[in-house]
N, C-alpha and C positions, 0 to 999 in steps of 0.2 A: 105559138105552138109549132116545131120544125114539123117538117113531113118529111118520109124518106125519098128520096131519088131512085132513079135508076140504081139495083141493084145494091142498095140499103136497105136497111133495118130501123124501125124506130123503135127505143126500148123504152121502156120508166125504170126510170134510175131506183135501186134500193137502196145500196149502201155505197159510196165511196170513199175510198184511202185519200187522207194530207199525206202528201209528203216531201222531202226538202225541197221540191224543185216547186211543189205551190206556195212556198212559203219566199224563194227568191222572187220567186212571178209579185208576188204581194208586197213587197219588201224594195221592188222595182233592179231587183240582182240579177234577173234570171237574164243570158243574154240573146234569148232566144224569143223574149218576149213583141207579144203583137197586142197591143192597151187598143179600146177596151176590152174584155175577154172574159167565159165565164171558163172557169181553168175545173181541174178535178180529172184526173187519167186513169185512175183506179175504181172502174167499175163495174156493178156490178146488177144484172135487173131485169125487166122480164119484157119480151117481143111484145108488141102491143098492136105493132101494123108489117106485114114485110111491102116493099117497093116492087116495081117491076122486073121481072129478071131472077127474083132470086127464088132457088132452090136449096132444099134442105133444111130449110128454118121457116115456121110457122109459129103462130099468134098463142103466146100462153108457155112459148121456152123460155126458161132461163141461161142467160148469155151471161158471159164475164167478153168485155169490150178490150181490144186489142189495140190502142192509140195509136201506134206510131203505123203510118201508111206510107209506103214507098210509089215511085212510078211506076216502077218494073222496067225502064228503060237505059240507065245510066250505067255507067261500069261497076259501082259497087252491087247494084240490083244485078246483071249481068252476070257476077260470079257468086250471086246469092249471098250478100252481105247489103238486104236493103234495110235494114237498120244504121247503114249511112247511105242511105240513099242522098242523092244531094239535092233533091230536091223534095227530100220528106218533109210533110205532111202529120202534126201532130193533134190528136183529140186533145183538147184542154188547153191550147198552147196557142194552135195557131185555128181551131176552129172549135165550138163549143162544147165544152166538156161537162163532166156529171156532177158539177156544183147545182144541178138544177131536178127540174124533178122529169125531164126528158133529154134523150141524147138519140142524133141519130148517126150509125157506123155502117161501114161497107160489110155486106153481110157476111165474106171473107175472114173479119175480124169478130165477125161475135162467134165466141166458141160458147158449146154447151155444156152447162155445167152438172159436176152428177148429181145423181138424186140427192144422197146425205148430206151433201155441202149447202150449206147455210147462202145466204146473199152475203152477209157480213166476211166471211170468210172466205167465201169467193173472190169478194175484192183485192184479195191479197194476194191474186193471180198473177199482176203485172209484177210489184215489187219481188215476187220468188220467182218470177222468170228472168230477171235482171239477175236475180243470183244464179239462175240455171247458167244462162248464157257467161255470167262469169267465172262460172268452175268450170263449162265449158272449154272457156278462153285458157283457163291456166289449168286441166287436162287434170282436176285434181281425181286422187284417188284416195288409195288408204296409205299416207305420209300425212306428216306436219306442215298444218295451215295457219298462218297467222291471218289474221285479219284483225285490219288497223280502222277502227270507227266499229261501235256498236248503237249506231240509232236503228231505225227502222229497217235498211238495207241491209246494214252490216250482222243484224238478228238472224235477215231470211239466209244470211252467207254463212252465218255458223250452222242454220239448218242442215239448208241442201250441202253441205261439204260434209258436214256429220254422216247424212246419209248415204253419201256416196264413200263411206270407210275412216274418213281423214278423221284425224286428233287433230284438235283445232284447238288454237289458242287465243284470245282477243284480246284486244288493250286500247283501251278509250281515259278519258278527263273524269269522266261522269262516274262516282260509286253508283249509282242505283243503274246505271246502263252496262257496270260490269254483273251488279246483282244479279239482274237478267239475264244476259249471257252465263253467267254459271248456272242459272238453273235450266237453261237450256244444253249444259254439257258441257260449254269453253273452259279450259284453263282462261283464268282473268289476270291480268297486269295492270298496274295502272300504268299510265302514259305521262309520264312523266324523265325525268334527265339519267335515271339508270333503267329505261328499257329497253335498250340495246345490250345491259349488262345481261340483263333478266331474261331477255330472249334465251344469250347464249348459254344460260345456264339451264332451259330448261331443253336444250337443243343438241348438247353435249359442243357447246363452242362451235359448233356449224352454221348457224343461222337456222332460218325457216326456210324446208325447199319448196314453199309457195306462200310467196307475200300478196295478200288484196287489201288494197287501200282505198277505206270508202270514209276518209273523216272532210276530202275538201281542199286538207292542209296541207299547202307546199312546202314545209317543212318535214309534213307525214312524208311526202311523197319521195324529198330526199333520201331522208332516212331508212324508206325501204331499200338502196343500194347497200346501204350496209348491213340491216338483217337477213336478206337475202342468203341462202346459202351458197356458196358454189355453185354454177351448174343449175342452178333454180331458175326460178318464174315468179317475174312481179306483175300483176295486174292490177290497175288504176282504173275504178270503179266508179272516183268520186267528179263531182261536176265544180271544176275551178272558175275564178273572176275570168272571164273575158283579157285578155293580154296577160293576162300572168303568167314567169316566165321560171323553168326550174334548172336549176344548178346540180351538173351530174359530175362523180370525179372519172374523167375522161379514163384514166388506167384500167377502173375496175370494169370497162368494156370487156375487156379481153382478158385480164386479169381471173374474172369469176365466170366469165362467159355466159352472163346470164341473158336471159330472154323479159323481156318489156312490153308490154301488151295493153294497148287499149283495150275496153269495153264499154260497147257502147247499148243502153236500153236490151234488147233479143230479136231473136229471131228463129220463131218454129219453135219457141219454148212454152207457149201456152200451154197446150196438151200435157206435157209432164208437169210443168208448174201447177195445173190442177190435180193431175193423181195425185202426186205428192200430198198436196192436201189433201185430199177425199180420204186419201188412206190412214191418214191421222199422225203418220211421223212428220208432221211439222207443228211444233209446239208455241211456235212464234203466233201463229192469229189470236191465241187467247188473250196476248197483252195487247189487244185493241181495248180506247175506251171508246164508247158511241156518244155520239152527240148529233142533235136532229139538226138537219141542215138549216132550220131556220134560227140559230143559234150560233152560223159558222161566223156571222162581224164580231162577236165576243171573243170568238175562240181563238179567230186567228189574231187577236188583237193581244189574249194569252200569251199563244206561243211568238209571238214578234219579242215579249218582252221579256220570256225563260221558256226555250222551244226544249227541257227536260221534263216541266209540267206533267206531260202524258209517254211514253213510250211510242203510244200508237193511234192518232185517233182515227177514226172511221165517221162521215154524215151521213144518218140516216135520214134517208124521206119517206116518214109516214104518214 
């Protein structure tokens, strides 16, 4: 049974989100990994004890848990970019996460969740703050967005880009992952050797003036230099092998003068990533399926062998 520290929280876990990065952890891909580990970063559940120190949180809130913890000391924390913090500090990664039926977080990161929202759908706080922070990152408005992968991230990216104005367009491998995406509003493509044609044709021959690329595939990631339109913005979402190395054509630096952009996890995105929810224009949590966490060596042993099975799973501990 953890107990909280100084200036923690211990919650009981309700519901938490799989997603790709517990399935590298599992799969022994993730390159971040710290074995053994109980992983699970999408959480969601209720105060149960607070620690010494903290104020504003009391026994009987509901918190959606905030994983990633910075120092506050290092140059990227210093100009308020501690989501690369370099000596971060992850729930579920590098310390234990909500694959269990207790987690305890620095009270800083449990935000409270509002009344209407579910635990289940709460959980879905961190994955639509990973899309906040990357529409953020590529300043999307109301223009044309592609986004390249429609699993789990690339769903909440067609959200929050929808709601901040954009026509948004998607293109993945998967029919049942474009399915979704259209009924969340994407134009759909498949991805395949004419979507580069198909871009330009729904683009008027310009490209996309904001490419996000969350499939993985350094292939994808080339290829956003040439959808890209002029003058646009590519942002790279997705979490690649350890060494892997991408090939860009040196001309269209300057050529297209596009701009390039990491994204990494968020930062200060929780609070909107839950309105968003609360308010109900994000349609992505419905295609969560639940499964009790004490069911998760089945599941994950599922998705290891066709990780399109579900869309979205969620562990519940009841």
């Amino acid at each position: 049974m953890p107990q909280p520290a100084l200036n923690e929280v211990l919650v009981a876990v309700g519901a938490t989100g799989v997603c790709a990065g517990d399935m590298y952890f599992y799969l022994g891909k993730n390159p971040y990994a710290r074995y053994p580990q109980v992983c699970g970063h999408e959480i969601a559940g209720t105060i149960i004890e607070v620690g010494a120190g903290v104020t504003g949180l009391s026994v009987g809130m509901r918190v959606a848990v905030e994983p990633f913890i910075s120092c506050g000391h290092c140059y990227p924390c210093r100009v308020g970019k501690g989501n690369c913090c370099a000596n971060l500090q992850i729930i579920g990664i590098h310390h234990p996460g909500g694959f269990a039926e207790f987690v305890t977080a620095p009270a800083t990161h449990a935000h409270c969740i509002p009344d209407a929202l579910s635990l289940v759908k709460a959980s879905f706080a961190e994955p639509v703050a990973i899309a906040v922070h990357a529409c953020r990152r590529g300043n999307v408005g109301a223009e044309t967005v592609l986004i390249m992968g429609c699993g789990p991230i690339g769903l909440a990216l067609i959200e929050v880009a929808r709601a901040r104005g954009a026509r948004v367009i998607a293109a993945d491998h998967h029919a049942s992952r474009l399915e979704t995406a259209s009924q969340l509003g994407a134009e759909v493509l498949l991805s395949d050797d004419h979507l580069l044609e198909a871009v330009y044709a729904k683009t008027n021959g310009e490209g996309a003036p904001v490419v996000i690329e969350a499939t993985g595939s350094i292939s994808a990631m080339e290829l956003s230099i040439e959808l890209v339109a002029a003058g646009g913005r590519i942002v790279i979402v997705s979490l690649a092998n350890k060494g892997a190395q991408v090939s860009l054509p040196a001309l269209d630096f300057t050529r297209k003068e596009m701009t390039i952009l990491g994204s990494r996890a968020s930062t200060d995105c929780f609070p909107e990533a839950l309105d968003l929810l609360a308010s109900g224009a994000l349609r992505y949590p419905q295609s969560a399926t639940e499964f009790s966490l004490w069911d998760a060596p089945e599941l994950f042993q599922r998705l290891a062998e066709d990780k399109s099975i579900v869309q979205k799973a969620v562990l519940i501990n009841e």
